[in-house]
C-alpha positions, 0 to 999 in steps of 0.5 A: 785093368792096372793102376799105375804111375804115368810119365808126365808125358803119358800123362799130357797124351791123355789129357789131349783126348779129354772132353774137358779139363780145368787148370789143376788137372793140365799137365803144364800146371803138374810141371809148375807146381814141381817147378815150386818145389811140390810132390806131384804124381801122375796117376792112371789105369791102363787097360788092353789085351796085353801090357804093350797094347794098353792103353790109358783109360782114365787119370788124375794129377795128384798134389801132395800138401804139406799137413801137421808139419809131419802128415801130407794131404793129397789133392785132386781137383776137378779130377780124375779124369774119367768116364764116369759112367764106368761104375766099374772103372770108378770102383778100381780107380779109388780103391787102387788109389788108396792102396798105392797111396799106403804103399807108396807114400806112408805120410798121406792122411787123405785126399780131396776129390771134387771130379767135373761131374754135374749135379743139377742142370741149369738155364741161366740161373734155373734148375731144369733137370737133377743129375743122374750120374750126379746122385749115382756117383755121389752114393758111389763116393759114400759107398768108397768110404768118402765123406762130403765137405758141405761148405763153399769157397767163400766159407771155407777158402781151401774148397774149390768152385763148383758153381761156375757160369758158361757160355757155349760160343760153340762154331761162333764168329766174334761177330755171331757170338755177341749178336747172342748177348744181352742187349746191352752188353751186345751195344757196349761190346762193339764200342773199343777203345772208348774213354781212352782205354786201351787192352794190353796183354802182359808176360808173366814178368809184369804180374805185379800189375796183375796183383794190384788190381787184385788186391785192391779188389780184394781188400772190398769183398771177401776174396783172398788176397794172391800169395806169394806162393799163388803168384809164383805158380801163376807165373810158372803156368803162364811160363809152362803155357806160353802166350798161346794158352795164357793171358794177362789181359789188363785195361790201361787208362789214358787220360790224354788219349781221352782228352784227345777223343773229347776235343775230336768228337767236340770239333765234329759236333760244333760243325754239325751244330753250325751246319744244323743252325744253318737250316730253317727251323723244323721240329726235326732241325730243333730236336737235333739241336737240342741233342747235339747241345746236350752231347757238348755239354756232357763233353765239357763235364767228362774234360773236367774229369778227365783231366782231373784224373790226369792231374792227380793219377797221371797216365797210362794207368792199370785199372782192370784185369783178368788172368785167364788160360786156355784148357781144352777147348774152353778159356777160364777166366780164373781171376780178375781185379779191378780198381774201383776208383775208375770204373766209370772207364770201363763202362765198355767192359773192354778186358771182358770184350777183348777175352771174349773176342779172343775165343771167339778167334780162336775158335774155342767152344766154352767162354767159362767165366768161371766162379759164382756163389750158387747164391742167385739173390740180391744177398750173394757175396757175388751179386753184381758179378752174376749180373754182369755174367747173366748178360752172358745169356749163359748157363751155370753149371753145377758140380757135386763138390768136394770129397774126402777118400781117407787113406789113413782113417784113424790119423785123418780123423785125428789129425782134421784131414777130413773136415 
């Protein structure tokens, strides 16, 4: 076996063979950060009988971050990719790894691993079975000399997810997929376009409508707001991706598209209340009276406020989002952002709806949803995301977290890279 550095290339040729892979480890997200002005490395280990018949068995996009003005960290999120079992393999890759860094890059302290290895197994939110090869790796990890960062995202915001919440749609139709909902999301899924909402998706070049919304859903919870640095880099994947493998997907509002819905389902009703009224009395005729009259009269309450809103926000109005990529054979819906102000309007979910129906079309096998807290009570952060997720009748998955392999021990401890 050899360590070595890979061509981009090479690198990409790899990935393509990869069970699995999130958007730090895609060779289109090694390329945007570059394009950012970032150090990026490309690193495997080859193996065969000779050096033209090697092949690459196992690699990592490595990014190198700016540390104490003088120092660098490096950084290897959900990587490398491995075959984990391999205990051999993981041995050479991380000491390889901190000898070509000593070598090769004299400013880097240390570097953080949080590799796609699970720690315990789930149904829905249960813990059914511990990881072996979880446990395995982390004692190997220790036995390399790395210490574990016990610490979440939402304390520390450099710490990256390792509770996530999946759904296997796996050979599924967008049909099939949602007869396996949850009742109610099941129902709300197969309305569209209700509440005068329409789903648009939008090149990178109207990110901003994107960063909005999420803003505003920052500026209520403990999220980060997105950098101008993060909205470049999203900007540049989306760029490297191409509309293929990347989504804006952002729900529009249109008051007078609403309007018109209402004075259309309002018309059908009146002439089924004349043809009802018509008809000698029953218990069946009354009860359809009363539930036609009933649906008037909610009518008439959502014309007030939908023209109230038309009134004071005008139309066509941005209001919820998910940016979303396509890694492998699953979509990760990396962020989202909502304005609470008309959440009434989305009672359909129509940006989840139409993410989800769109991997389904493309015959994906993973609808990942990506973060949750790990906190599966009324106290989570996250509470009301996980319930909206559960209706997934999904899974969480958990990983073993984030590491730190010192390369420089001494500076690293001195200079706060391992914490």
């Amino acid at each position: 076996m050899r360590f070595v550095r890979l061509t981009a290339e090479a690198y990409a040729t790899f990935m393509r063979t990869a069970e699995r892979q999130f958007v730090p480890q895609m060779p289109e997200y090694g390329l945007a950060r570059q394009a950012d002005g970032y150090t990026v490395e490309f690193l495997g280990v080859v193996d065969g009988p000779t050096r033209e018949a090697e092949e690459v068995i196992g690699a990592g996009l490595l990014l190198f971050q700016p540390w104490k003005k003088f120092f660098q960290r490096g950084l290897m999120n959900y990587g490398p990719t491995l075959d984990w079992e391999n205990s051999e393999l993981v041995r050479f890759f991380f000491t390889e790894l901190t000898t070509f860094l000593r070598k090769s890059h004299p400013r880097v302290l240390a570097v953080r691993i949080c590799p796609l290895v699970h720690k315990n197994f789930y149904e829905d939110i249960n813990v059914i079975e511990e990881s072996k090869l979880g446990k395995d790796i982390d004692i190997q990890f220790r036995s390399l000399g790395m210490t574990r960062i016990d610490k979440e995202f939402y304390e520390q915001p450099d710490i990256q997810i390792r509770y996530i919440y999946t759904k296997n749609i796996s050979g599924m139709s967008f049909e099939e997929a949602t007869a396996t909902l949850s009742k109610g999301l099941r129902r709300r899924f197969h309305n569209e376009g209700r509440y005068g909402v329409e789903v648009r998706f939008l090149p990178p070049e109207e990110f901003h409508v994107f960063d909005e919304l999420h803003e505003s859903t920052a500026a209520r919870t403990r999220m980060a707001g997105i950098t101008s640095s993060s909205e470049d880099l999203y900007c540049n994947l989306m760029k490297e991706l191409g509309p293929e493998r990347a989504f804006l997907c952002v729900a529009y509002l249109s008051p007078v598209r609403y309007l018109e819905q209402i004075h259309g389902e309002r018309a059908e009703l009146q002439e089924r209340l004349t043809i009802l009224e018509a008809r000698k009395p029953t218990k069946a005729r009354d009860r359809d009276i009363d539930q036609v009259t009933k649906r008037l009269g909610l009518l008439d309450e959502q014309e007030v406020t939908a023209q109230q809103t038309l009134d004071e926000y005008g139309d066509n109005i941005p209001f919820n989002s998910a940016l979303s990529f396509v890694a492998g054979k699953e979509i990760i819906l990396l962020l989202g952002g909502m304005d609470k102000r008309f959440s009434s309007y989305a009672r359909d979910y129509p940006v989840e709806r139409a993410m989800f129906k769109l991997a389904c079309e493309m015959g994906l096998e993973v609808y990942n949803t990506f973060g949750v807290s790990g906190v599966f009570d009324e106290t989570a952060v996250d509470a009301p995301v996980l319930a909206f997720k559960r209706w997934l009748n999904g899974n969480v998955e958990e990983f073993i977290g984030t590491y730190v392999l010192p390369v420089r021990p001494l500076l690293a401890a001195r200079f706060g890279a391992i914490s």
